[in-house]
Every structure is written in structure tokens, then in C-alpha cells.
C-alpha positions as CSV (number, residue, x, y, z in Angstrom):
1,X,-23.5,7.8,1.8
2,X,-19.2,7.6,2.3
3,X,-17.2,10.3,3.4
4,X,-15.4,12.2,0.9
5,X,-12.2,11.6,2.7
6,X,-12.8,8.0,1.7
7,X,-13.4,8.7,-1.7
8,X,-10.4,8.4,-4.4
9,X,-10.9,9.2,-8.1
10,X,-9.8,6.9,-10.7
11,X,-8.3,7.6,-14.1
12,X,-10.8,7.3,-17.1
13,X,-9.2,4.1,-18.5
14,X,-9.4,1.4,-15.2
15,X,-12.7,-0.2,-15.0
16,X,-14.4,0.5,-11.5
17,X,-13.4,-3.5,-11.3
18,X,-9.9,-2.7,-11.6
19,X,-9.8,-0.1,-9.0
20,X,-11.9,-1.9,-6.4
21,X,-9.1,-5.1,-7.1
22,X,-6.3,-2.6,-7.0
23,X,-6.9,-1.7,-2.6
24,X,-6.4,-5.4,-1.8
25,X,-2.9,-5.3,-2.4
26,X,-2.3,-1.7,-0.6
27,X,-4.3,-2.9,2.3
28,X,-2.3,-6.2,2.4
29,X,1.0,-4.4,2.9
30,X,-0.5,-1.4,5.2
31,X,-1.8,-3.5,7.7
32,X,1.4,-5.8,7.3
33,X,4.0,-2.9,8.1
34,X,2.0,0.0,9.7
35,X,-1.0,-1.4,11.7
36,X,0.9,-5.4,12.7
37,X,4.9,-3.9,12.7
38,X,4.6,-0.2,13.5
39,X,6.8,0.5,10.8
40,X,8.3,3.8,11.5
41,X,10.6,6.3,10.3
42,X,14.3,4.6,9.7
43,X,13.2,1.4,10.1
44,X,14.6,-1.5,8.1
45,X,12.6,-3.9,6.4
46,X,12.9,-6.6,4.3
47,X,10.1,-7.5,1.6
48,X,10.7,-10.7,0.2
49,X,8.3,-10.7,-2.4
50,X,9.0,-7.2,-3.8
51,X,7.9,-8.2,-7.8
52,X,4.5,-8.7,-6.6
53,X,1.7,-6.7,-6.2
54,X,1.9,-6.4,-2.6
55,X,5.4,-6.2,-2.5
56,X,5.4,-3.1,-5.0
57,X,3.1,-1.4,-2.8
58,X,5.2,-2.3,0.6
59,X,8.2,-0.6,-1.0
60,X,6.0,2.3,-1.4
61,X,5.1,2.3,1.8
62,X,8.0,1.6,3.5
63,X,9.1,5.0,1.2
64,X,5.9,6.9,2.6
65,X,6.5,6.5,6.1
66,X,10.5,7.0,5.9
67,X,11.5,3.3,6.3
68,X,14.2,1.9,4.8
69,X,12.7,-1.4,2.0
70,X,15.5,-4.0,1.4
């Protein structure tokens, strides 16, 4: 059984393949910035790779926590 705090619904359309494929990349850039830099409110950071999958995501979360994405 998973928490239901860990559960996250998915729109009709994306296959459950999709959806499991789609965390990689948000995990990749969380655990870069947030759990390896301690990216923080006002921070500056520069994402290098910022067409890609990761780097979309690492914008975002830059965004999320306040940070400035370059």
C-alpha cells in the first residue's frame, strides 16, 4: 500500500509508462539544486542544459523555490 501523499493523478491521455518516465527528469533536477546545492530563495543558478528535459524542469524549480534560473 503507498501513502496518498505520494500519489499524483495523471491526465487520461499519458500512458501509466509515460508518467512513470516523466519523475526521472524532476528527480534529476530536485536532488541536483535542492537536496546537493540547497538551492534557496534568491539564489542564482545557471542551468546549462535548459532545452532538455531536466533542464525544463530545473527552471521550474528554481521558480518554485524562489531562485533566480539563468
Amino acid at each position: 500500500m503507498v501513502p496518498a501523499r505520494l500519489v499524483v493523478p495523471i491526465i487520461p491521455e499519458m500512458s501509466f509508462h509515460a508518467a512513470a518516465a516523466l519523475w526521472g527528469t524532476v528527480l534529476t533536477a530536485y536532488n541536483a539544486l535542492v537536496s546537493f546545492a540547497n538551492l534557496t530563495a534568491c539564489d542564482h543558478v545557471l542551468i546549462s542544459g535548459a532545452s532538455s528535459g531536466v533542464g525544463i524542469a530545473a527552471i521550474q524549480i528554481a521558480r518554485q523555490v524562489g531562485a533566480i534560473p539563468i
